[in-house]
N, C-alpha and C positions, 0 to 999 in steps of 0.2 A: 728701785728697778735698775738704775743704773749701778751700785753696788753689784748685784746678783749679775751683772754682765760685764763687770770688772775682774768678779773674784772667777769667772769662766774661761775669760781667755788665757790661752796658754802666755808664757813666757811672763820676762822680765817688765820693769815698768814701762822701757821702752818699745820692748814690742808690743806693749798692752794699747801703749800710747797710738801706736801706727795702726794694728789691727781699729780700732776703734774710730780712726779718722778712715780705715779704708770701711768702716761698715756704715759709718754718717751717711759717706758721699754713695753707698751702694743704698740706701735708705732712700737719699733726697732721688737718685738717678730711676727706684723703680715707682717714687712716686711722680716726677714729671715724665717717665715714657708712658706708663700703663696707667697709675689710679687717677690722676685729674684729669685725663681726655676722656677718660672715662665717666668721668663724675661731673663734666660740667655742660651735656647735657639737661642732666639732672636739674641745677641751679637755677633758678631765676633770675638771671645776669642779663637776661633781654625784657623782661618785665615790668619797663621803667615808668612808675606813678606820679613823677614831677613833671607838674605842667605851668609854664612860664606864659601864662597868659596870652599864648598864640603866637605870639611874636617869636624870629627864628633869631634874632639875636640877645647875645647875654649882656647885661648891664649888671657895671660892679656894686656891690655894695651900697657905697655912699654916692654912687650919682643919682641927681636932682630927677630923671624919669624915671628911677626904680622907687623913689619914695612915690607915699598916694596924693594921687589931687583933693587940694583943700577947693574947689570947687573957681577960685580963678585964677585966672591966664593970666590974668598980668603980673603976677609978683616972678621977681624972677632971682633965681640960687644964686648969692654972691661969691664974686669970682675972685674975691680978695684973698690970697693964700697967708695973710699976715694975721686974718684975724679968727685966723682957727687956732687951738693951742697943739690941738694933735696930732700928728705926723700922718701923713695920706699917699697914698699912690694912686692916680689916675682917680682920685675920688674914693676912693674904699681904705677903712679904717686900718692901720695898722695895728700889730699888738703893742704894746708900751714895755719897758721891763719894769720887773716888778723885783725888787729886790728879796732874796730868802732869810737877810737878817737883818732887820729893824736898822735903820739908821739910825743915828744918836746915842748907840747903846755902847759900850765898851763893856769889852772881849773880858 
């Protein structure tokens, strides 16, 4: 598709090059005035099915009230940051890197 609208515009490469950045941005500009205001009635973008247990505030991840009660009160989340291996913010798990070539391997 985009061959078939290279080999249509007039002139050299470079004005293929410029007609082409001036038809992207005339593309992106008649889709943010006219077809998504249009279309997002449409959507279901206020339909929202997640429900956080009634409660109006969010709790991260890994904190101690977002996991389930094991039935008692008294044990309580240790607060020791030495004896977790994993890296956390405010209590929620971070990603780790995972490296994409095997260590120990030679190139």
């Amino acid at each position: 598709m985009y061959a078939w609208i290279w080999n249509r515009l007039p002139g050299n490469a470079l004005v293929r090059a410029f007609l082409s950045l001036v038809l992207f941005v005339a593309v992106v500009a008649v889709l943010f005035k006219w077809v998504f205001p249009w279309a997002e009635p449409l959507l279901p973008f206020g339909d929202v099915t997640v429900d956080n247990g009634g409660t109006n505030s969010v709790q991260p991840v890994g904190s101690p009230s977002a996991k389930p009660s094991t039935g008692t009160s008294s044990a309580k989340p240790s607060t020791s940051s030495t004896s977790s291996t994993a890296p956390s913010l405010n209590g929620a798990a971070l990603p780790t890197y995972v490296p994409l070539v095997p260590t120990g391997v030679a190139a």
